[in-house]
N, C-alpha and C positions, 0 to 999 in steps of 0.2 A: 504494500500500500504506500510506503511513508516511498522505495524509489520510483512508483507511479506519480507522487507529487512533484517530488523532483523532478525527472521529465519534462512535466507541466510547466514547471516553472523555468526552468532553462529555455525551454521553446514557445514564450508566452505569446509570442509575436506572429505564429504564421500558425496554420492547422496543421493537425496533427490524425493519421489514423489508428483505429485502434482493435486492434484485433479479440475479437471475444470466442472462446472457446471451451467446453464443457474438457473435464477432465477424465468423465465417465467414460465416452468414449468416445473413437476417433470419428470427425464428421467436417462434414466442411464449415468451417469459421466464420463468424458473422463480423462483417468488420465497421467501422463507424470513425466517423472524419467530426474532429474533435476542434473546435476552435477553445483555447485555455482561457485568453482572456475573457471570454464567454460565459467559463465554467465558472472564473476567479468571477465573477462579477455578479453570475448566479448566487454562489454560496455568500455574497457579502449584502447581497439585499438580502437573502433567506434570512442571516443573523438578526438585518436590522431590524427585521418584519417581528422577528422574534419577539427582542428588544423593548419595540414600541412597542408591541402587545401587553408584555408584561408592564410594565408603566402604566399603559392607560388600565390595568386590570385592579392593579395598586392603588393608584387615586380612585377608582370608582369601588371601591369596598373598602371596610373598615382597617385592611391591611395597613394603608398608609399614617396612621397615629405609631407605628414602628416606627417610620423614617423621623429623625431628626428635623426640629421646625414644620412637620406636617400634621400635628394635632390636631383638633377640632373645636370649633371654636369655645363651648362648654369650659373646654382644658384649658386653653388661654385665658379664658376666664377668672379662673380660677385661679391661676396662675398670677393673672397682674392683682390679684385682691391680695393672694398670700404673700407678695412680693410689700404691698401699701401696706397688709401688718405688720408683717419685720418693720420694712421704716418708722413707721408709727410707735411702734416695742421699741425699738432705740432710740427715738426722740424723747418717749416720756422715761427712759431707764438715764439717761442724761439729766433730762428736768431732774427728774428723785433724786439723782445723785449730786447735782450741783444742792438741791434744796437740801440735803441730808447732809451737804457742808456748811451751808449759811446757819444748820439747826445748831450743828455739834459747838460752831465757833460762838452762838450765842449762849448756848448752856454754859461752855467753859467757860466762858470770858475769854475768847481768842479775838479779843478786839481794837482798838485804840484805847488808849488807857486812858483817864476823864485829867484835863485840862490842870483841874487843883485835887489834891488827894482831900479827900475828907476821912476825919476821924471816924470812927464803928460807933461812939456815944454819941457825937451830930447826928449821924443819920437816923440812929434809933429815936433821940430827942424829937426830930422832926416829924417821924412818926407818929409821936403824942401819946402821954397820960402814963400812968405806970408802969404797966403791961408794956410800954417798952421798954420801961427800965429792967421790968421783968427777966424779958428777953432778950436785953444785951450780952451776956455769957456766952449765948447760945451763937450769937453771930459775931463774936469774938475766938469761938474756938472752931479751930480750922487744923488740919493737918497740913507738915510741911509739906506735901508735894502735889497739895491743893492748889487750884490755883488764886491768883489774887484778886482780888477783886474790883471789875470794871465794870463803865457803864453798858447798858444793855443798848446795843444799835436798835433803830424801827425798821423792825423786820416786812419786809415787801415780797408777800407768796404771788406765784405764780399764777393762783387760781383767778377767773374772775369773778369769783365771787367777793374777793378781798382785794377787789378795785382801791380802796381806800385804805390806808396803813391804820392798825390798831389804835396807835397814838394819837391819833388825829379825827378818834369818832366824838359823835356829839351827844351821846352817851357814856362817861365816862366811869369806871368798873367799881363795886364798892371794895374798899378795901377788907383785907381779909381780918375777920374778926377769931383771936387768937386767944384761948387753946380750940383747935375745930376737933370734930369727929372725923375717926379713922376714913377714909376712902371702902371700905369693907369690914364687919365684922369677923374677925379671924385670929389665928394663933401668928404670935410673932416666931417665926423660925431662925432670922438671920438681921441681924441689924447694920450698921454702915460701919464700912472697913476700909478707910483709906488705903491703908496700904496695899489691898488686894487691887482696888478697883471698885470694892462694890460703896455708891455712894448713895443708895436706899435701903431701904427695908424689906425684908418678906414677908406678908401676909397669906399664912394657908388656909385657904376654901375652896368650897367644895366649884368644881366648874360649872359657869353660869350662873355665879353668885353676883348680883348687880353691883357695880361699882359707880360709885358716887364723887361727882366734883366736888373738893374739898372747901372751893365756895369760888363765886360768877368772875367770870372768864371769859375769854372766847379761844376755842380750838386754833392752835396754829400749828399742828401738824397731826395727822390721825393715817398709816398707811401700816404696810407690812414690814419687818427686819428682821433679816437675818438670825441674830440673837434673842432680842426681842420679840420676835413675835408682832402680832397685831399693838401699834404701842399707840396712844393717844396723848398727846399733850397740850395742856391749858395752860393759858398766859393769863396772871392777875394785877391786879392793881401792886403797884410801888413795884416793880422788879421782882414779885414773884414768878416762878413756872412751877408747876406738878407734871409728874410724868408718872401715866402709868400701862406696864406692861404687861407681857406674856397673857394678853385676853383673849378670849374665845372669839369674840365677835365685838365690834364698835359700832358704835349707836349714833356718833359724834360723826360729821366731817369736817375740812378746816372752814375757818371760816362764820362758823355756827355760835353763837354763844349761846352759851352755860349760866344756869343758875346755882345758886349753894344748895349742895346736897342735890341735884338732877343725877339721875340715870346717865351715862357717857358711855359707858361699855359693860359687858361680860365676863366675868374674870374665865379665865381657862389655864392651858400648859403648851401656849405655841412659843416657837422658837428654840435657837438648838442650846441657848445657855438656861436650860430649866431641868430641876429635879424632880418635878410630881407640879399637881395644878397648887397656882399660888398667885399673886399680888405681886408683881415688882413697884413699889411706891417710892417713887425720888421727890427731892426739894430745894429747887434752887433758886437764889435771890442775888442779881446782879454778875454772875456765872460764880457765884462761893453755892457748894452745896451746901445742907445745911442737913441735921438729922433730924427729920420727922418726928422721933420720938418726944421731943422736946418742946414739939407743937400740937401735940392730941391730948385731946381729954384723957388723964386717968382715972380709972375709977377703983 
């Protein structure tokens, strides 16, 4: 076969005869005059015929969602939506994450530091009446590797619901009237530990135990974290914040204000720094934590 091609192809140019004979037995030959370019020219539409067949068989049946960029429009579809949630997922995991640095830097006091230092007895005095004399020890004692204490920036969220900065509503917040009730009735398991890190308290209950604003506020940050869990945080009157974590479910979004003693979440045991369901309850005033205990009712 393959030296009958050759032949062919050596001699593409003029005709060619060609002898056909049974091998069964002897007989007279049947012979046939061959033109090659003919032949070559036959066998090369034959292919294309193929070819294009198979293609237009491809696009006209659901074969073609095989080939690359040939899907249907449904899949494209689909396609450019899952394509706008990724971006959309990375716009708002930016937003959180820039907003999750403007939170951290206001809690610590990672800020400009205020123009004249004021003494801890001025600010407490200007607070007014006993009860702050009370409470001066309390926001006197700090751990060294607390940080110091600055003024609290006006915090500007992203949302527009909080078009207008906290600072500058025309309702202005009552101040927090001190000793308050716990944010949850519960056992204290762990109390504040500078040196670890931990700068709240633990309250254990039961999950879905309602957790209570420790008095009016408005919500400036309420989403999910890592550690944390579902965490909610209210901004009070003078430079206070509460922070509270590891809840089941938030009631609260930012934005919202709170009254003393309001429903704001669910206690639960989300996030990955928890031991059993519990309360993380923090207290920070001007970015100094400050130990809760020293601010609840005892009874």
């Amino acid at each position: 076969m393959w030296a009958l091609l050759k032949v062919l192809m050596r001699h593409g140019d003029r005709p060619l005869t060609v002898l056909v004979m049974e091998d069964a037995y002897a007989g007279v030959p049947r012979s046939y005059v061959v033109y090659p370019w003919r032949l070559w020219g036959l066998l090369v539409g034959m292919a294309g015929g193929i070819a294009l067949g198979l293609f237009v068989l491809v696009l006209a049946t659901p074969l073609r969602e095989w080939l690359p960029g040939m899907s249907n429009a449904e899949v494209q579809h689909r396609t450019r939506l899952s394509m706008l949630r990724v971006a959309a997922l990375e716009d708002s995991l930016a937003a959180q994450q820039q907003y999750m640095l403007q939170l951290r830097k206001l809690i610590l006091g990672e800020v400009a530091a205020e123009s004249s230092a004021v003494p801890a007895q001025a600010r407490m005095a200007s607070a007014g009446g006993a009860l702050a004399s009370e409470l001066a020890p309390a926001f006197e004692r700090r751990s060294a590797d607390q940080p110091a204490v600055f003024a609290v920036p006006e915090l500007v969220l992203p949302s527009p619901r909080q078009a207008i900065p906290i600072a500058l509503r025309s309702d202005p917040l009552l101040q927090l009237q001190f000793p308050v009730l716990p944010p949850v009735e519960g056992f204290l398991t762990r109390g504040v530990d500078a040196k670890s890190g931990h700068y709240g308290v633990d309250l254990a209950v039961e999950e879905g135990t309602v957790v209570r604003a420790i008095g009016s506020g408005y919500v400036i940050f309420a989403d999910w974290t890592q550690a944390g869990g579902f965490v909610i945080v209210v901004q009070h009157a003078d430079g206070y914040i509460s922070v509270y974590k590891h809840n089941q479910r938030l009631l609260k979004q930012v934005g919202d204000r709170v009254r003393d003693r309001e429903a704001i979440a669910l206690s639960g045991n989300t996030g990955e720094i928890t031991t059993g369901p519990h309360l993380h309850f923090e207290l920070w005033r001007h970015g100094l934590a400050q130990d809760p205990l020293n601010y609840f009712v005892t009874r």
